[in-house]
C-alpha positions in Angstrom: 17.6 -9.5 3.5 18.6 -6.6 1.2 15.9 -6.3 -0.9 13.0 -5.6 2.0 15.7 -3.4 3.7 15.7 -0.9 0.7 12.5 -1.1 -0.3 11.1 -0.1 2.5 13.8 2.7 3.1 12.8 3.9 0.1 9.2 5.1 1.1 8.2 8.1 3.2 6.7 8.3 6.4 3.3 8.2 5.3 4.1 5.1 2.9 5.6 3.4 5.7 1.9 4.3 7.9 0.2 2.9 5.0 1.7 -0.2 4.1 1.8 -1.1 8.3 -2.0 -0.4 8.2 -2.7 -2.7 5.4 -0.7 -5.3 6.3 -1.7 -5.5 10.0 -5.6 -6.1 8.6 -4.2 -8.6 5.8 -2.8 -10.3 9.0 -6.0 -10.9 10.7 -7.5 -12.3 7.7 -4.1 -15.0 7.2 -4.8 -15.1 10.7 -8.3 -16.1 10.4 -7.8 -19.1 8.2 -4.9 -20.8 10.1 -6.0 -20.5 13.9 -9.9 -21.7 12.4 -9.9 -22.5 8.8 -6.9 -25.2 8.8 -7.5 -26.4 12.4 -10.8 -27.5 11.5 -9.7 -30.5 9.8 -8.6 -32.6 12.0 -11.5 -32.6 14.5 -14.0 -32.7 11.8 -12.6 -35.2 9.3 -11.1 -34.9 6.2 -14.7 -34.2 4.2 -16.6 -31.8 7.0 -13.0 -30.4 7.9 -12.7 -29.6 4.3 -15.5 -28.0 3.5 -15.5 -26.1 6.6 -11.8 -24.8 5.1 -13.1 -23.9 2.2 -15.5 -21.9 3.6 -13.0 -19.8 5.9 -10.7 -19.4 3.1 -13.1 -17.9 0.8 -14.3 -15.6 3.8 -10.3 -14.5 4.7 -9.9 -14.1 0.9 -13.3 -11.3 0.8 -11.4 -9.7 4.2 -8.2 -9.4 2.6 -9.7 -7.8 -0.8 -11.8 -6.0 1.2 -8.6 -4.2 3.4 -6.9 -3.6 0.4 -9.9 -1.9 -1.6 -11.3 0.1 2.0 -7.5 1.5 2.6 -7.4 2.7 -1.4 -10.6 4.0 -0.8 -10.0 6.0 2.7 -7.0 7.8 0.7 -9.4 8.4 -2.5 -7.8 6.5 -5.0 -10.9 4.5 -5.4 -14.6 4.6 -4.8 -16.0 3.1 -1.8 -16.5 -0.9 -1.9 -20.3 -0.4 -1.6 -21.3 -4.0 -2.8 -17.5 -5.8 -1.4 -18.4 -4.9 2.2 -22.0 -5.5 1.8 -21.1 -9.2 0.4 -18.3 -9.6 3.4 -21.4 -9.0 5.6 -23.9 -11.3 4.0 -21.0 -13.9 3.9 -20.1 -13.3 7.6 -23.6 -13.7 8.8 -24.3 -17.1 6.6 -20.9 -18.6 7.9 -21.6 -17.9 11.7 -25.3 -18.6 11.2 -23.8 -22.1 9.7 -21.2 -22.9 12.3 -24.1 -22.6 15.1 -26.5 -24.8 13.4 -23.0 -27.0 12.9 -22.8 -26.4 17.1 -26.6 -27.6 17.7 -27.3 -29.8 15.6 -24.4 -31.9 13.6 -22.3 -35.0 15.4 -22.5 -34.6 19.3 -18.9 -34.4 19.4 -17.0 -32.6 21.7 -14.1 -31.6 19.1 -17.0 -30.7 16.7 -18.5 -28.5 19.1 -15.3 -27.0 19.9 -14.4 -26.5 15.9 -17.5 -24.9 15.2 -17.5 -22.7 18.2 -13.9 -21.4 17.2 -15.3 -20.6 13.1 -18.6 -18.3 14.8 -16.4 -16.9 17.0 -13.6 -15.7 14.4 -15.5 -15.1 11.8 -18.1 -12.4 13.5 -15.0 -10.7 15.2 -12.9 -10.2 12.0 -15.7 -9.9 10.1 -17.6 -6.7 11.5 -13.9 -4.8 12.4 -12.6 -4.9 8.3 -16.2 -3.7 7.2 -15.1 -0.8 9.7 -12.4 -0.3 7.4 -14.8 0.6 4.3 -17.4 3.1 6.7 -17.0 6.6 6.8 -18.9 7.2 10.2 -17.6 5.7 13.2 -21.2 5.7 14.8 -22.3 3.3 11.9 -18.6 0.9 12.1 -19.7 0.8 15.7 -23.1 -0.1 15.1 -22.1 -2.9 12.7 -20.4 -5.1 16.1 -23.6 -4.4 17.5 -25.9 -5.7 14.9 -23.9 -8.8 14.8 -24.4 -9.1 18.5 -28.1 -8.6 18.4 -28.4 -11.0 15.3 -26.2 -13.8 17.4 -28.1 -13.5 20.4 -31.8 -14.1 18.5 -30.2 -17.4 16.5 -28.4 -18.6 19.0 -32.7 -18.4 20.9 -34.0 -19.6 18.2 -31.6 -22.8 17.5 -32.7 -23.3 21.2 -30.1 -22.5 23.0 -30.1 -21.4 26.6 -30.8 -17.8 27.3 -27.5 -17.3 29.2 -25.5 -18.8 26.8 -26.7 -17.0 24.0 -26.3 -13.9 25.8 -22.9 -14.8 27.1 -21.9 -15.5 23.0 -23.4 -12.7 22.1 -21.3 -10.4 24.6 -18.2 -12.1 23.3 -19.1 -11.0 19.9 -20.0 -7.8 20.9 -16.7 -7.1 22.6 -14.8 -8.3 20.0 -16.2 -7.1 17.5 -15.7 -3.3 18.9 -12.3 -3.9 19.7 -11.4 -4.8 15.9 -13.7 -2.0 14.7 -12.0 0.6 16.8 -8.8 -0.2 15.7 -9.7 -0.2 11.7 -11.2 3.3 12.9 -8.3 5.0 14.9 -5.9 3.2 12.1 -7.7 4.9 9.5 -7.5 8.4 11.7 -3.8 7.7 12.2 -3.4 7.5 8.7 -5.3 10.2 7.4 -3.5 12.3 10.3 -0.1 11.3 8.9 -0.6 11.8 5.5 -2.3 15.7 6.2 0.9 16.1 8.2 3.2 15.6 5.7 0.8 17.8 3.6 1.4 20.4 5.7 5.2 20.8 6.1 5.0 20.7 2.4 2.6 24.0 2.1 4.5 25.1 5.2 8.2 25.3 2.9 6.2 26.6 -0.2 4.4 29.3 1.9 8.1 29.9 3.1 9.4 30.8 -0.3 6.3 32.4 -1.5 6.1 34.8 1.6 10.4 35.7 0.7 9.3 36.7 -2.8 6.6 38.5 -1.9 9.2 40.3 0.6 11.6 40.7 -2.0 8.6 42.2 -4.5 7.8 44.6 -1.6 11.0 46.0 -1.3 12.0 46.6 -4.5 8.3 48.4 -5.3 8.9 50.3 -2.8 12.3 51.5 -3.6 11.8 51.9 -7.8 8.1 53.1 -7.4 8.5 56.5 -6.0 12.2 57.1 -8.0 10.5 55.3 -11.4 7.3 58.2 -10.8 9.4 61.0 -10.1 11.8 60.4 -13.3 8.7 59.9 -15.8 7.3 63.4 -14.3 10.8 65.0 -15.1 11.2 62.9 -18.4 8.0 64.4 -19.1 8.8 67.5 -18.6 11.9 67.9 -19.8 10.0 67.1 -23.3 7.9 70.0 -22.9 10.5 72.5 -21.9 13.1 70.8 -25.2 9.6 71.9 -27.4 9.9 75.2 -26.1 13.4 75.4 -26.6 14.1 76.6 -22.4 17.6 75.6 -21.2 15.5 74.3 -18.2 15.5 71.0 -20.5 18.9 70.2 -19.8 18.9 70.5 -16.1 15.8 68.5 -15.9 17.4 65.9 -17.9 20.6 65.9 -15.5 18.2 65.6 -12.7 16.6 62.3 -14.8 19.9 61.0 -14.9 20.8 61.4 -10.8 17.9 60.0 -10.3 17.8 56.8 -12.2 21.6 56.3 -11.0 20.4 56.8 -7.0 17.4 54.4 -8.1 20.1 51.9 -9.3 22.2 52.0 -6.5 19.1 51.7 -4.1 18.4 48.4 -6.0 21.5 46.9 -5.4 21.4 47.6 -1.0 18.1 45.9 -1.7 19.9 42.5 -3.6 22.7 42.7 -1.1 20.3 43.0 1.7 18.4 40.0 0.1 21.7 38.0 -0.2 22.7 38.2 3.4 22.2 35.7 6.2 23.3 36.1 9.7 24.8 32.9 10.8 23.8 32.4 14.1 19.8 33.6 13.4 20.0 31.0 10.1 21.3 28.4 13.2 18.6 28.8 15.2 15.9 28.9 13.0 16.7 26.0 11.1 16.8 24.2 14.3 13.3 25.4 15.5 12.0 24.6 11.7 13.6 21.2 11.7 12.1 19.9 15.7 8.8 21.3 14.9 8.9 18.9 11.8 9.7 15.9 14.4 13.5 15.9 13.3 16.2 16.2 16.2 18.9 18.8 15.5 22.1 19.3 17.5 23.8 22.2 16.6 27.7 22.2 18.5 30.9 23.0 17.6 32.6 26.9 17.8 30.2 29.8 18.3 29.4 31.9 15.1 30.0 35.2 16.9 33.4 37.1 15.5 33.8 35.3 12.3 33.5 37.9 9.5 30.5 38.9 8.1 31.0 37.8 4.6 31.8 34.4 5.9 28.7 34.5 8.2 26.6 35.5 5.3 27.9 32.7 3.5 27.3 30.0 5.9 24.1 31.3 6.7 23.1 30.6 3.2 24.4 26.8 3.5 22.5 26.7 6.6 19.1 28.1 5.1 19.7 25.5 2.4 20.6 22.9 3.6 18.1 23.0 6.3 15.3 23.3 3.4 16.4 20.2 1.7 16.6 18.4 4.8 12.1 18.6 5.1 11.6 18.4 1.2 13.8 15.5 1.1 14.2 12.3 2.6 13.2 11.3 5.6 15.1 12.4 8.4 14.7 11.5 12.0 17.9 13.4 13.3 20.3 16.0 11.9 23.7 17.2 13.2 24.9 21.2 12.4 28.6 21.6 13.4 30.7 24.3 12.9 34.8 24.3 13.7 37.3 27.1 13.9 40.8 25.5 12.6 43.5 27.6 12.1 42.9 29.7 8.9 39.5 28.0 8.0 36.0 27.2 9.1 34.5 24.2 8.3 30.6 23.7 8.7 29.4 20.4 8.0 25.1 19.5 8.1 25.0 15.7 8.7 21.3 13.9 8.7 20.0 9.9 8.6 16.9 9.6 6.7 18.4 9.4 2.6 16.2 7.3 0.5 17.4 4.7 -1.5 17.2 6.8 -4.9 19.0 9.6 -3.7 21.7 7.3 -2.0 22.5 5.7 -5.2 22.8 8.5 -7.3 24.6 10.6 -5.0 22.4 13.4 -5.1 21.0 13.3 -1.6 18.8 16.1 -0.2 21.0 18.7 -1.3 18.8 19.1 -4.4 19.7 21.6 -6.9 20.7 24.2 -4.7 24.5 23.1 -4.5 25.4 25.2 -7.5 23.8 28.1 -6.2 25.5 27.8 -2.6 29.0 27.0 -4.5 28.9 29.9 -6.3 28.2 32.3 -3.4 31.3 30.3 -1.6 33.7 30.6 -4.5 33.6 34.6 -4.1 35.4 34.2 -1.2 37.7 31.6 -2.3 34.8 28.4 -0.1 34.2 25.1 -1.2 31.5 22.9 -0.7 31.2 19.5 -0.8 28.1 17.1 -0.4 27.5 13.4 -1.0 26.6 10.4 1.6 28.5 9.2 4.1 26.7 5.8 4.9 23.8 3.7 4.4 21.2 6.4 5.0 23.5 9.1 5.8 23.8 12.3 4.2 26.9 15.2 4.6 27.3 18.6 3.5 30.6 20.0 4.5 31.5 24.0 3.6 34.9 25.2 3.7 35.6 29.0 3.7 39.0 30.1 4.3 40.0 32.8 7.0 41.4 36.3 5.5 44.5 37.9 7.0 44.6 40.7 8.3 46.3 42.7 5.4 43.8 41.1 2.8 40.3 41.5 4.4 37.0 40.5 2.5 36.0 43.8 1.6 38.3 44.0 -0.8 37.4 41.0 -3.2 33.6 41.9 -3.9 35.5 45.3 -4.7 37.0 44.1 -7.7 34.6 41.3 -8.7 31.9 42.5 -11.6 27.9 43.9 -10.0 25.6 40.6 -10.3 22.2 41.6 -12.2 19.3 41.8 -9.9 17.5 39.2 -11.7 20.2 36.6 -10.6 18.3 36.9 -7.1 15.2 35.4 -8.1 17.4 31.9 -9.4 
């Protein structure tokens, strides 16, 4: 009972749409050959009852290679099963055209009646709803119940049957028929639907990131453009007045030199800028992001309001990360955000279901390879992070940032620590 349990843990959402789609339509055609295929041998005898087997199993063997190759087909992994579904078809028609001249004209038996009735009946339902499967248009996987109607209502008059009977058997097929061939139809919409789902909250997180860079890019043209322009104008000057031998050289060059230090400094209010993240604004967003993905967050615990900003900055990143990781990976159906006051320290732990089988084992979970990052942000102001599961299926990420007194604030620490390089933003 372990094995199934993981491996089916171990696929996404889609996956898990995918593999419940193909199975259901392998069903009806295992479902096909006991409730007609072996029942027929009893009331037919052991060489008509046979046969009659035979023939259903080869026909629930074409439906259930005929599922498999549609469904790889409707997700393009395949071409289309042009000549499979046409040889279902033919196959479907000769059985049914078989089990009524079985009806009208073998032993005048009432279990041999009945036994033939149950084959036609089957195999022109099942039949026509997997060919849906394999159709691109839903007017035509319609059509195809139809045509099977039409074709059982003129055989059925022409093995001389009465007129009401035939159209009653006819309707029966008609009506069955459309049932299965509307759900092939919505299951392969359902699918499709899923898959271009998860296809979008994918391009939704990358558009996410690209759209930050491009912010980030903005900014920083806009700050070094202008100061980068005005300094090669000077520079260049400054050359021309050194030529001449004018003193104005030097005070050009000075101005060159303000300049390029003002241009620096502007640079790092832009990374700082960049690097922080207002707790309660990272809180809410991630829980807006995370239920329009179909995930339940529950954020509880103290307010952020009051703590100190580096702290909030801090957390905010875990939050923005952890959040992230959260769509990319797994497949989460709820996730818990709690953040505690204690007494000198606040702890903020991210808790979410959903860990796939890969991740559990190895311990990485859907932290991803942003916990170095976020433990390096922490570790300026003395944080820890830890991360790892908690459960079958269960993922925690727990951040620990200590309180500062009052006679040794924040401010003081990125004081003394070295300036970071700007191109440490971009990692």
């Amino acid at each position: 009972m372990r094995m199934p349990g993981r491996w089916w843990r171990h696929k996404s959402t889609p996956e898990k749409v995918e593999t419940y789609t193909r199975w259901s339509f392998h069903f009806f055609a295992v479902m096909e050959f006991f409730s007609v295929g072996l029942t027929s041998v009893a009331p037919l005898g052991a060489r008509l009852g046979g046969a009659v087997m035979l023939v259903v199993a080869v026909h629930a063997a074409l439906c259930f290679v005929t599922v498999s190759r549609s469904v790889d087909w409707t997700r393009g992994r395949r071409p289309q099963p042009t000549g499979l579904l046409w040889t279902l078809g033919a196959a479907t028609a000769a059985i049914a055209a078989a089990a009524l001249v079985l009806a009208e004209h073998g032993p005048h038996r009432e279990e041999v009646d009945t036994a033939a009735g149950g084959v036609f009946g089957v195999i022109l339902i099942f039949g026509p709803g997997i060919i849906a499967l394999g159709v691109r248009s839903r007017r035509r996987a319609f059509g195809l119940s139809g045509g099977f109607a039409a074709g059982t209502l003129v055989v059925a008059l022409a093995l001389g049957a009465p007129a009401l009977t035939a159209l009653f058997t006819a309707l029966i097929v008609l009506i069955g028929g459309v049932f299965i061939a509307f759900t092939a139809v919505f299951s392969v919409w359902l699918l499709n639907s899923v898959y271009e789902l998860d296809e979008a909250r994918e391009t939704r997180t990358r558009l996410a990131v690209a759209e930050e860079r491009l912010r980030f890019g903005r900014d920083l043209h806009d700050v070094m453009g202008r100061n980068l322009a005005v300094i090669a104008l000077k520079s260049e000057l400054a050359v021309q007045l050194a030529q001449r031998g004018r003193p104005e050289a030097v005070s050009q060059m000075v101005e060159v030199q303000r300049l390029a230090q003002e241009s620096q400094r502007e640079v790092r209010e832009v990374v700082r800028g960049y690097r922080k993240a207002d707790l309660g604004a990272e809180l809410a967003g991630a829980q807006g992001v995370l239920e329009a993905a179909g995930i339940a967050c529950t954020i509880g615990g103290s307010p952020a309001a009051g703590l100190p900003p580096a702290v909030q900055s801090a957390l905010g990143w875990v939050v923005r990360e952890a959040a992230t990781n959260v769509l990319r990976h797994g497949d989460a159906r709820r996730c818990t955000v709690r953040l505690r006051v204690l007494e000198g320290l606040v702890v903020l732990s991210v808790e979410n279901d959903g860990v796939r089988e890969a991740a559990e084992e190895s311990g990485s979970g859907p932290a991803g390879s942003g916990l170095a990052g976020l433990r390096e942000r922490l570790s300026v102001i003395d944080g820890t992070l830890e991360a790892g599961p908690v459960g079958r299926g269960l993922f925690r990420l727990t951040a620990e940032i200590p309180l500062p007194s009052q006679s040794t604030p924040y401010g003081a620490v990125p004081a003394a620590a070295p300036q970071r390089p700007v191109s440490e933003v971009t990692s």
